[in-house]
VOGU-3710 file (C-alpha; in Angstrom, 3 decimals, decimal comma):
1> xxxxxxxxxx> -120,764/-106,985/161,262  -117,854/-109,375/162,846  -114,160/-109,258/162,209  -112,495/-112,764/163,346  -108,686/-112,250/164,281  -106,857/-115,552/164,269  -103,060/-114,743/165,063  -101,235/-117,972/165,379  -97,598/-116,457/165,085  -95,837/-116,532/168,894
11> xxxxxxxxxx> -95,511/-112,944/168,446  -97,920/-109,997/168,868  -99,169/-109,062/165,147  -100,949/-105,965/163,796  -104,184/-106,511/161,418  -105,442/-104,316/158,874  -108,844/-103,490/159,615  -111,809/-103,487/157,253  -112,511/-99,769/156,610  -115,191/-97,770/158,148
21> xxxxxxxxxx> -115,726/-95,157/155,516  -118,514/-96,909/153,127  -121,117/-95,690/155,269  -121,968/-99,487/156,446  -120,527/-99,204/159,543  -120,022/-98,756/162,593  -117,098/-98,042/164,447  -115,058/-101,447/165,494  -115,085/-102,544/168,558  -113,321/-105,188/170,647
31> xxxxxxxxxx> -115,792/-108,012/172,042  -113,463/-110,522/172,880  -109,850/-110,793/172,617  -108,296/-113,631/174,123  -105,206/-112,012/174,737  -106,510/-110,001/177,655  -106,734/-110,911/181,290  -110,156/-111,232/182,556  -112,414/-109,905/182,812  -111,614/-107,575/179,690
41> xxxxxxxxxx> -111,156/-110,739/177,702  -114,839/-110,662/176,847  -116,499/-107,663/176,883  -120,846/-107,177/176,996  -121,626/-106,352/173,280  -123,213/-102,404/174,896  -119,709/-101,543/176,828  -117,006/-102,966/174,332  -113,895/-100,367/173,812  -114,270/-98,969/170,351
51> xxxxxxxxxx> -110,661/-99,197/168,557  -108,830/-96,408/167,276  -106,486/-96,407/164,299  -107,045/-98,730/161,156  -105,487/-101,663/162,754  -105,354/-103,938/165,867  -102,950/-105,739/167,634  -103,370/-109,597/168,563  -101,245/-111,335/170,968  -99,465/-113,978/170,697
61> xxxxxxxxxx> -101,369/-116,970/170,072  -104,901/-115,323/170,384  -108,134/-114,846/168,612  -109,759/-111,468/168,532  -113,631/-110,645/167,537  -114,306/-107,101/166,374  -118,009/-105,737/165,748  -119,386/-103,053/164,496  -123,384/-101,662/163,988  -124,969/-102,007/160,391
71> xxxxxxxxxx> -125,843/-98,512/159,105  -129,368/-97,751/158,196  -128,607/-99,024/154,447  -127,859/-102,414/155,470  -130,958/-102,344/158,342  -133,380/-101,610/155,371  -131,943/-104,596/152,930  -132,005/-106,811/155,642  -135,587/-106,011/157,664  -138,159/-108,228/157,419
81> xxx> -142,026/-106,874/156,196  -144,351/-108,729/158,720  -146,923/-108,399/155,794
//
């Protein structure tokens, strides 16, 4: 799962996050935020910070891309049957 932040305000803005409680998720964490200096800016998809709290906080004039892992109820509707 991705979660695109797009904060175009000249200000720093907090973002609701998506919640993590339906069991289809992951927690979120931050692969690239824009924000940052590098090379924290973009993180390797195995070592990226997990966030705490239900929201996150884009700089000024930033994007920010949040993932989180598919639970075993979304791996099953979406694996393929080689047969």
């Amino acid at each position: 799962m991705i979660h695109l932040i797009l904060n175009a305000y000249w200000e720093p803005l907090d973002f609701e996050l998506p919640p993590e409680s339906d069991g289809r998720a992951g927690p979120w964490r931050r692969w690239i935020d824009t924000s940052l200096d590098s090379p924290q800016d973009i993180m390797p998809w195995d070592t990226a910070p997990a966030v705490a709290g239900a929201t996150y906080r884009a700089g000024a004039r930033s994007v920010a891309v949040l993932s989180a892992s598919a639970g075993a109820a979304d791996e099953r509707h979406y694996r393929v049957d080689p047969q």
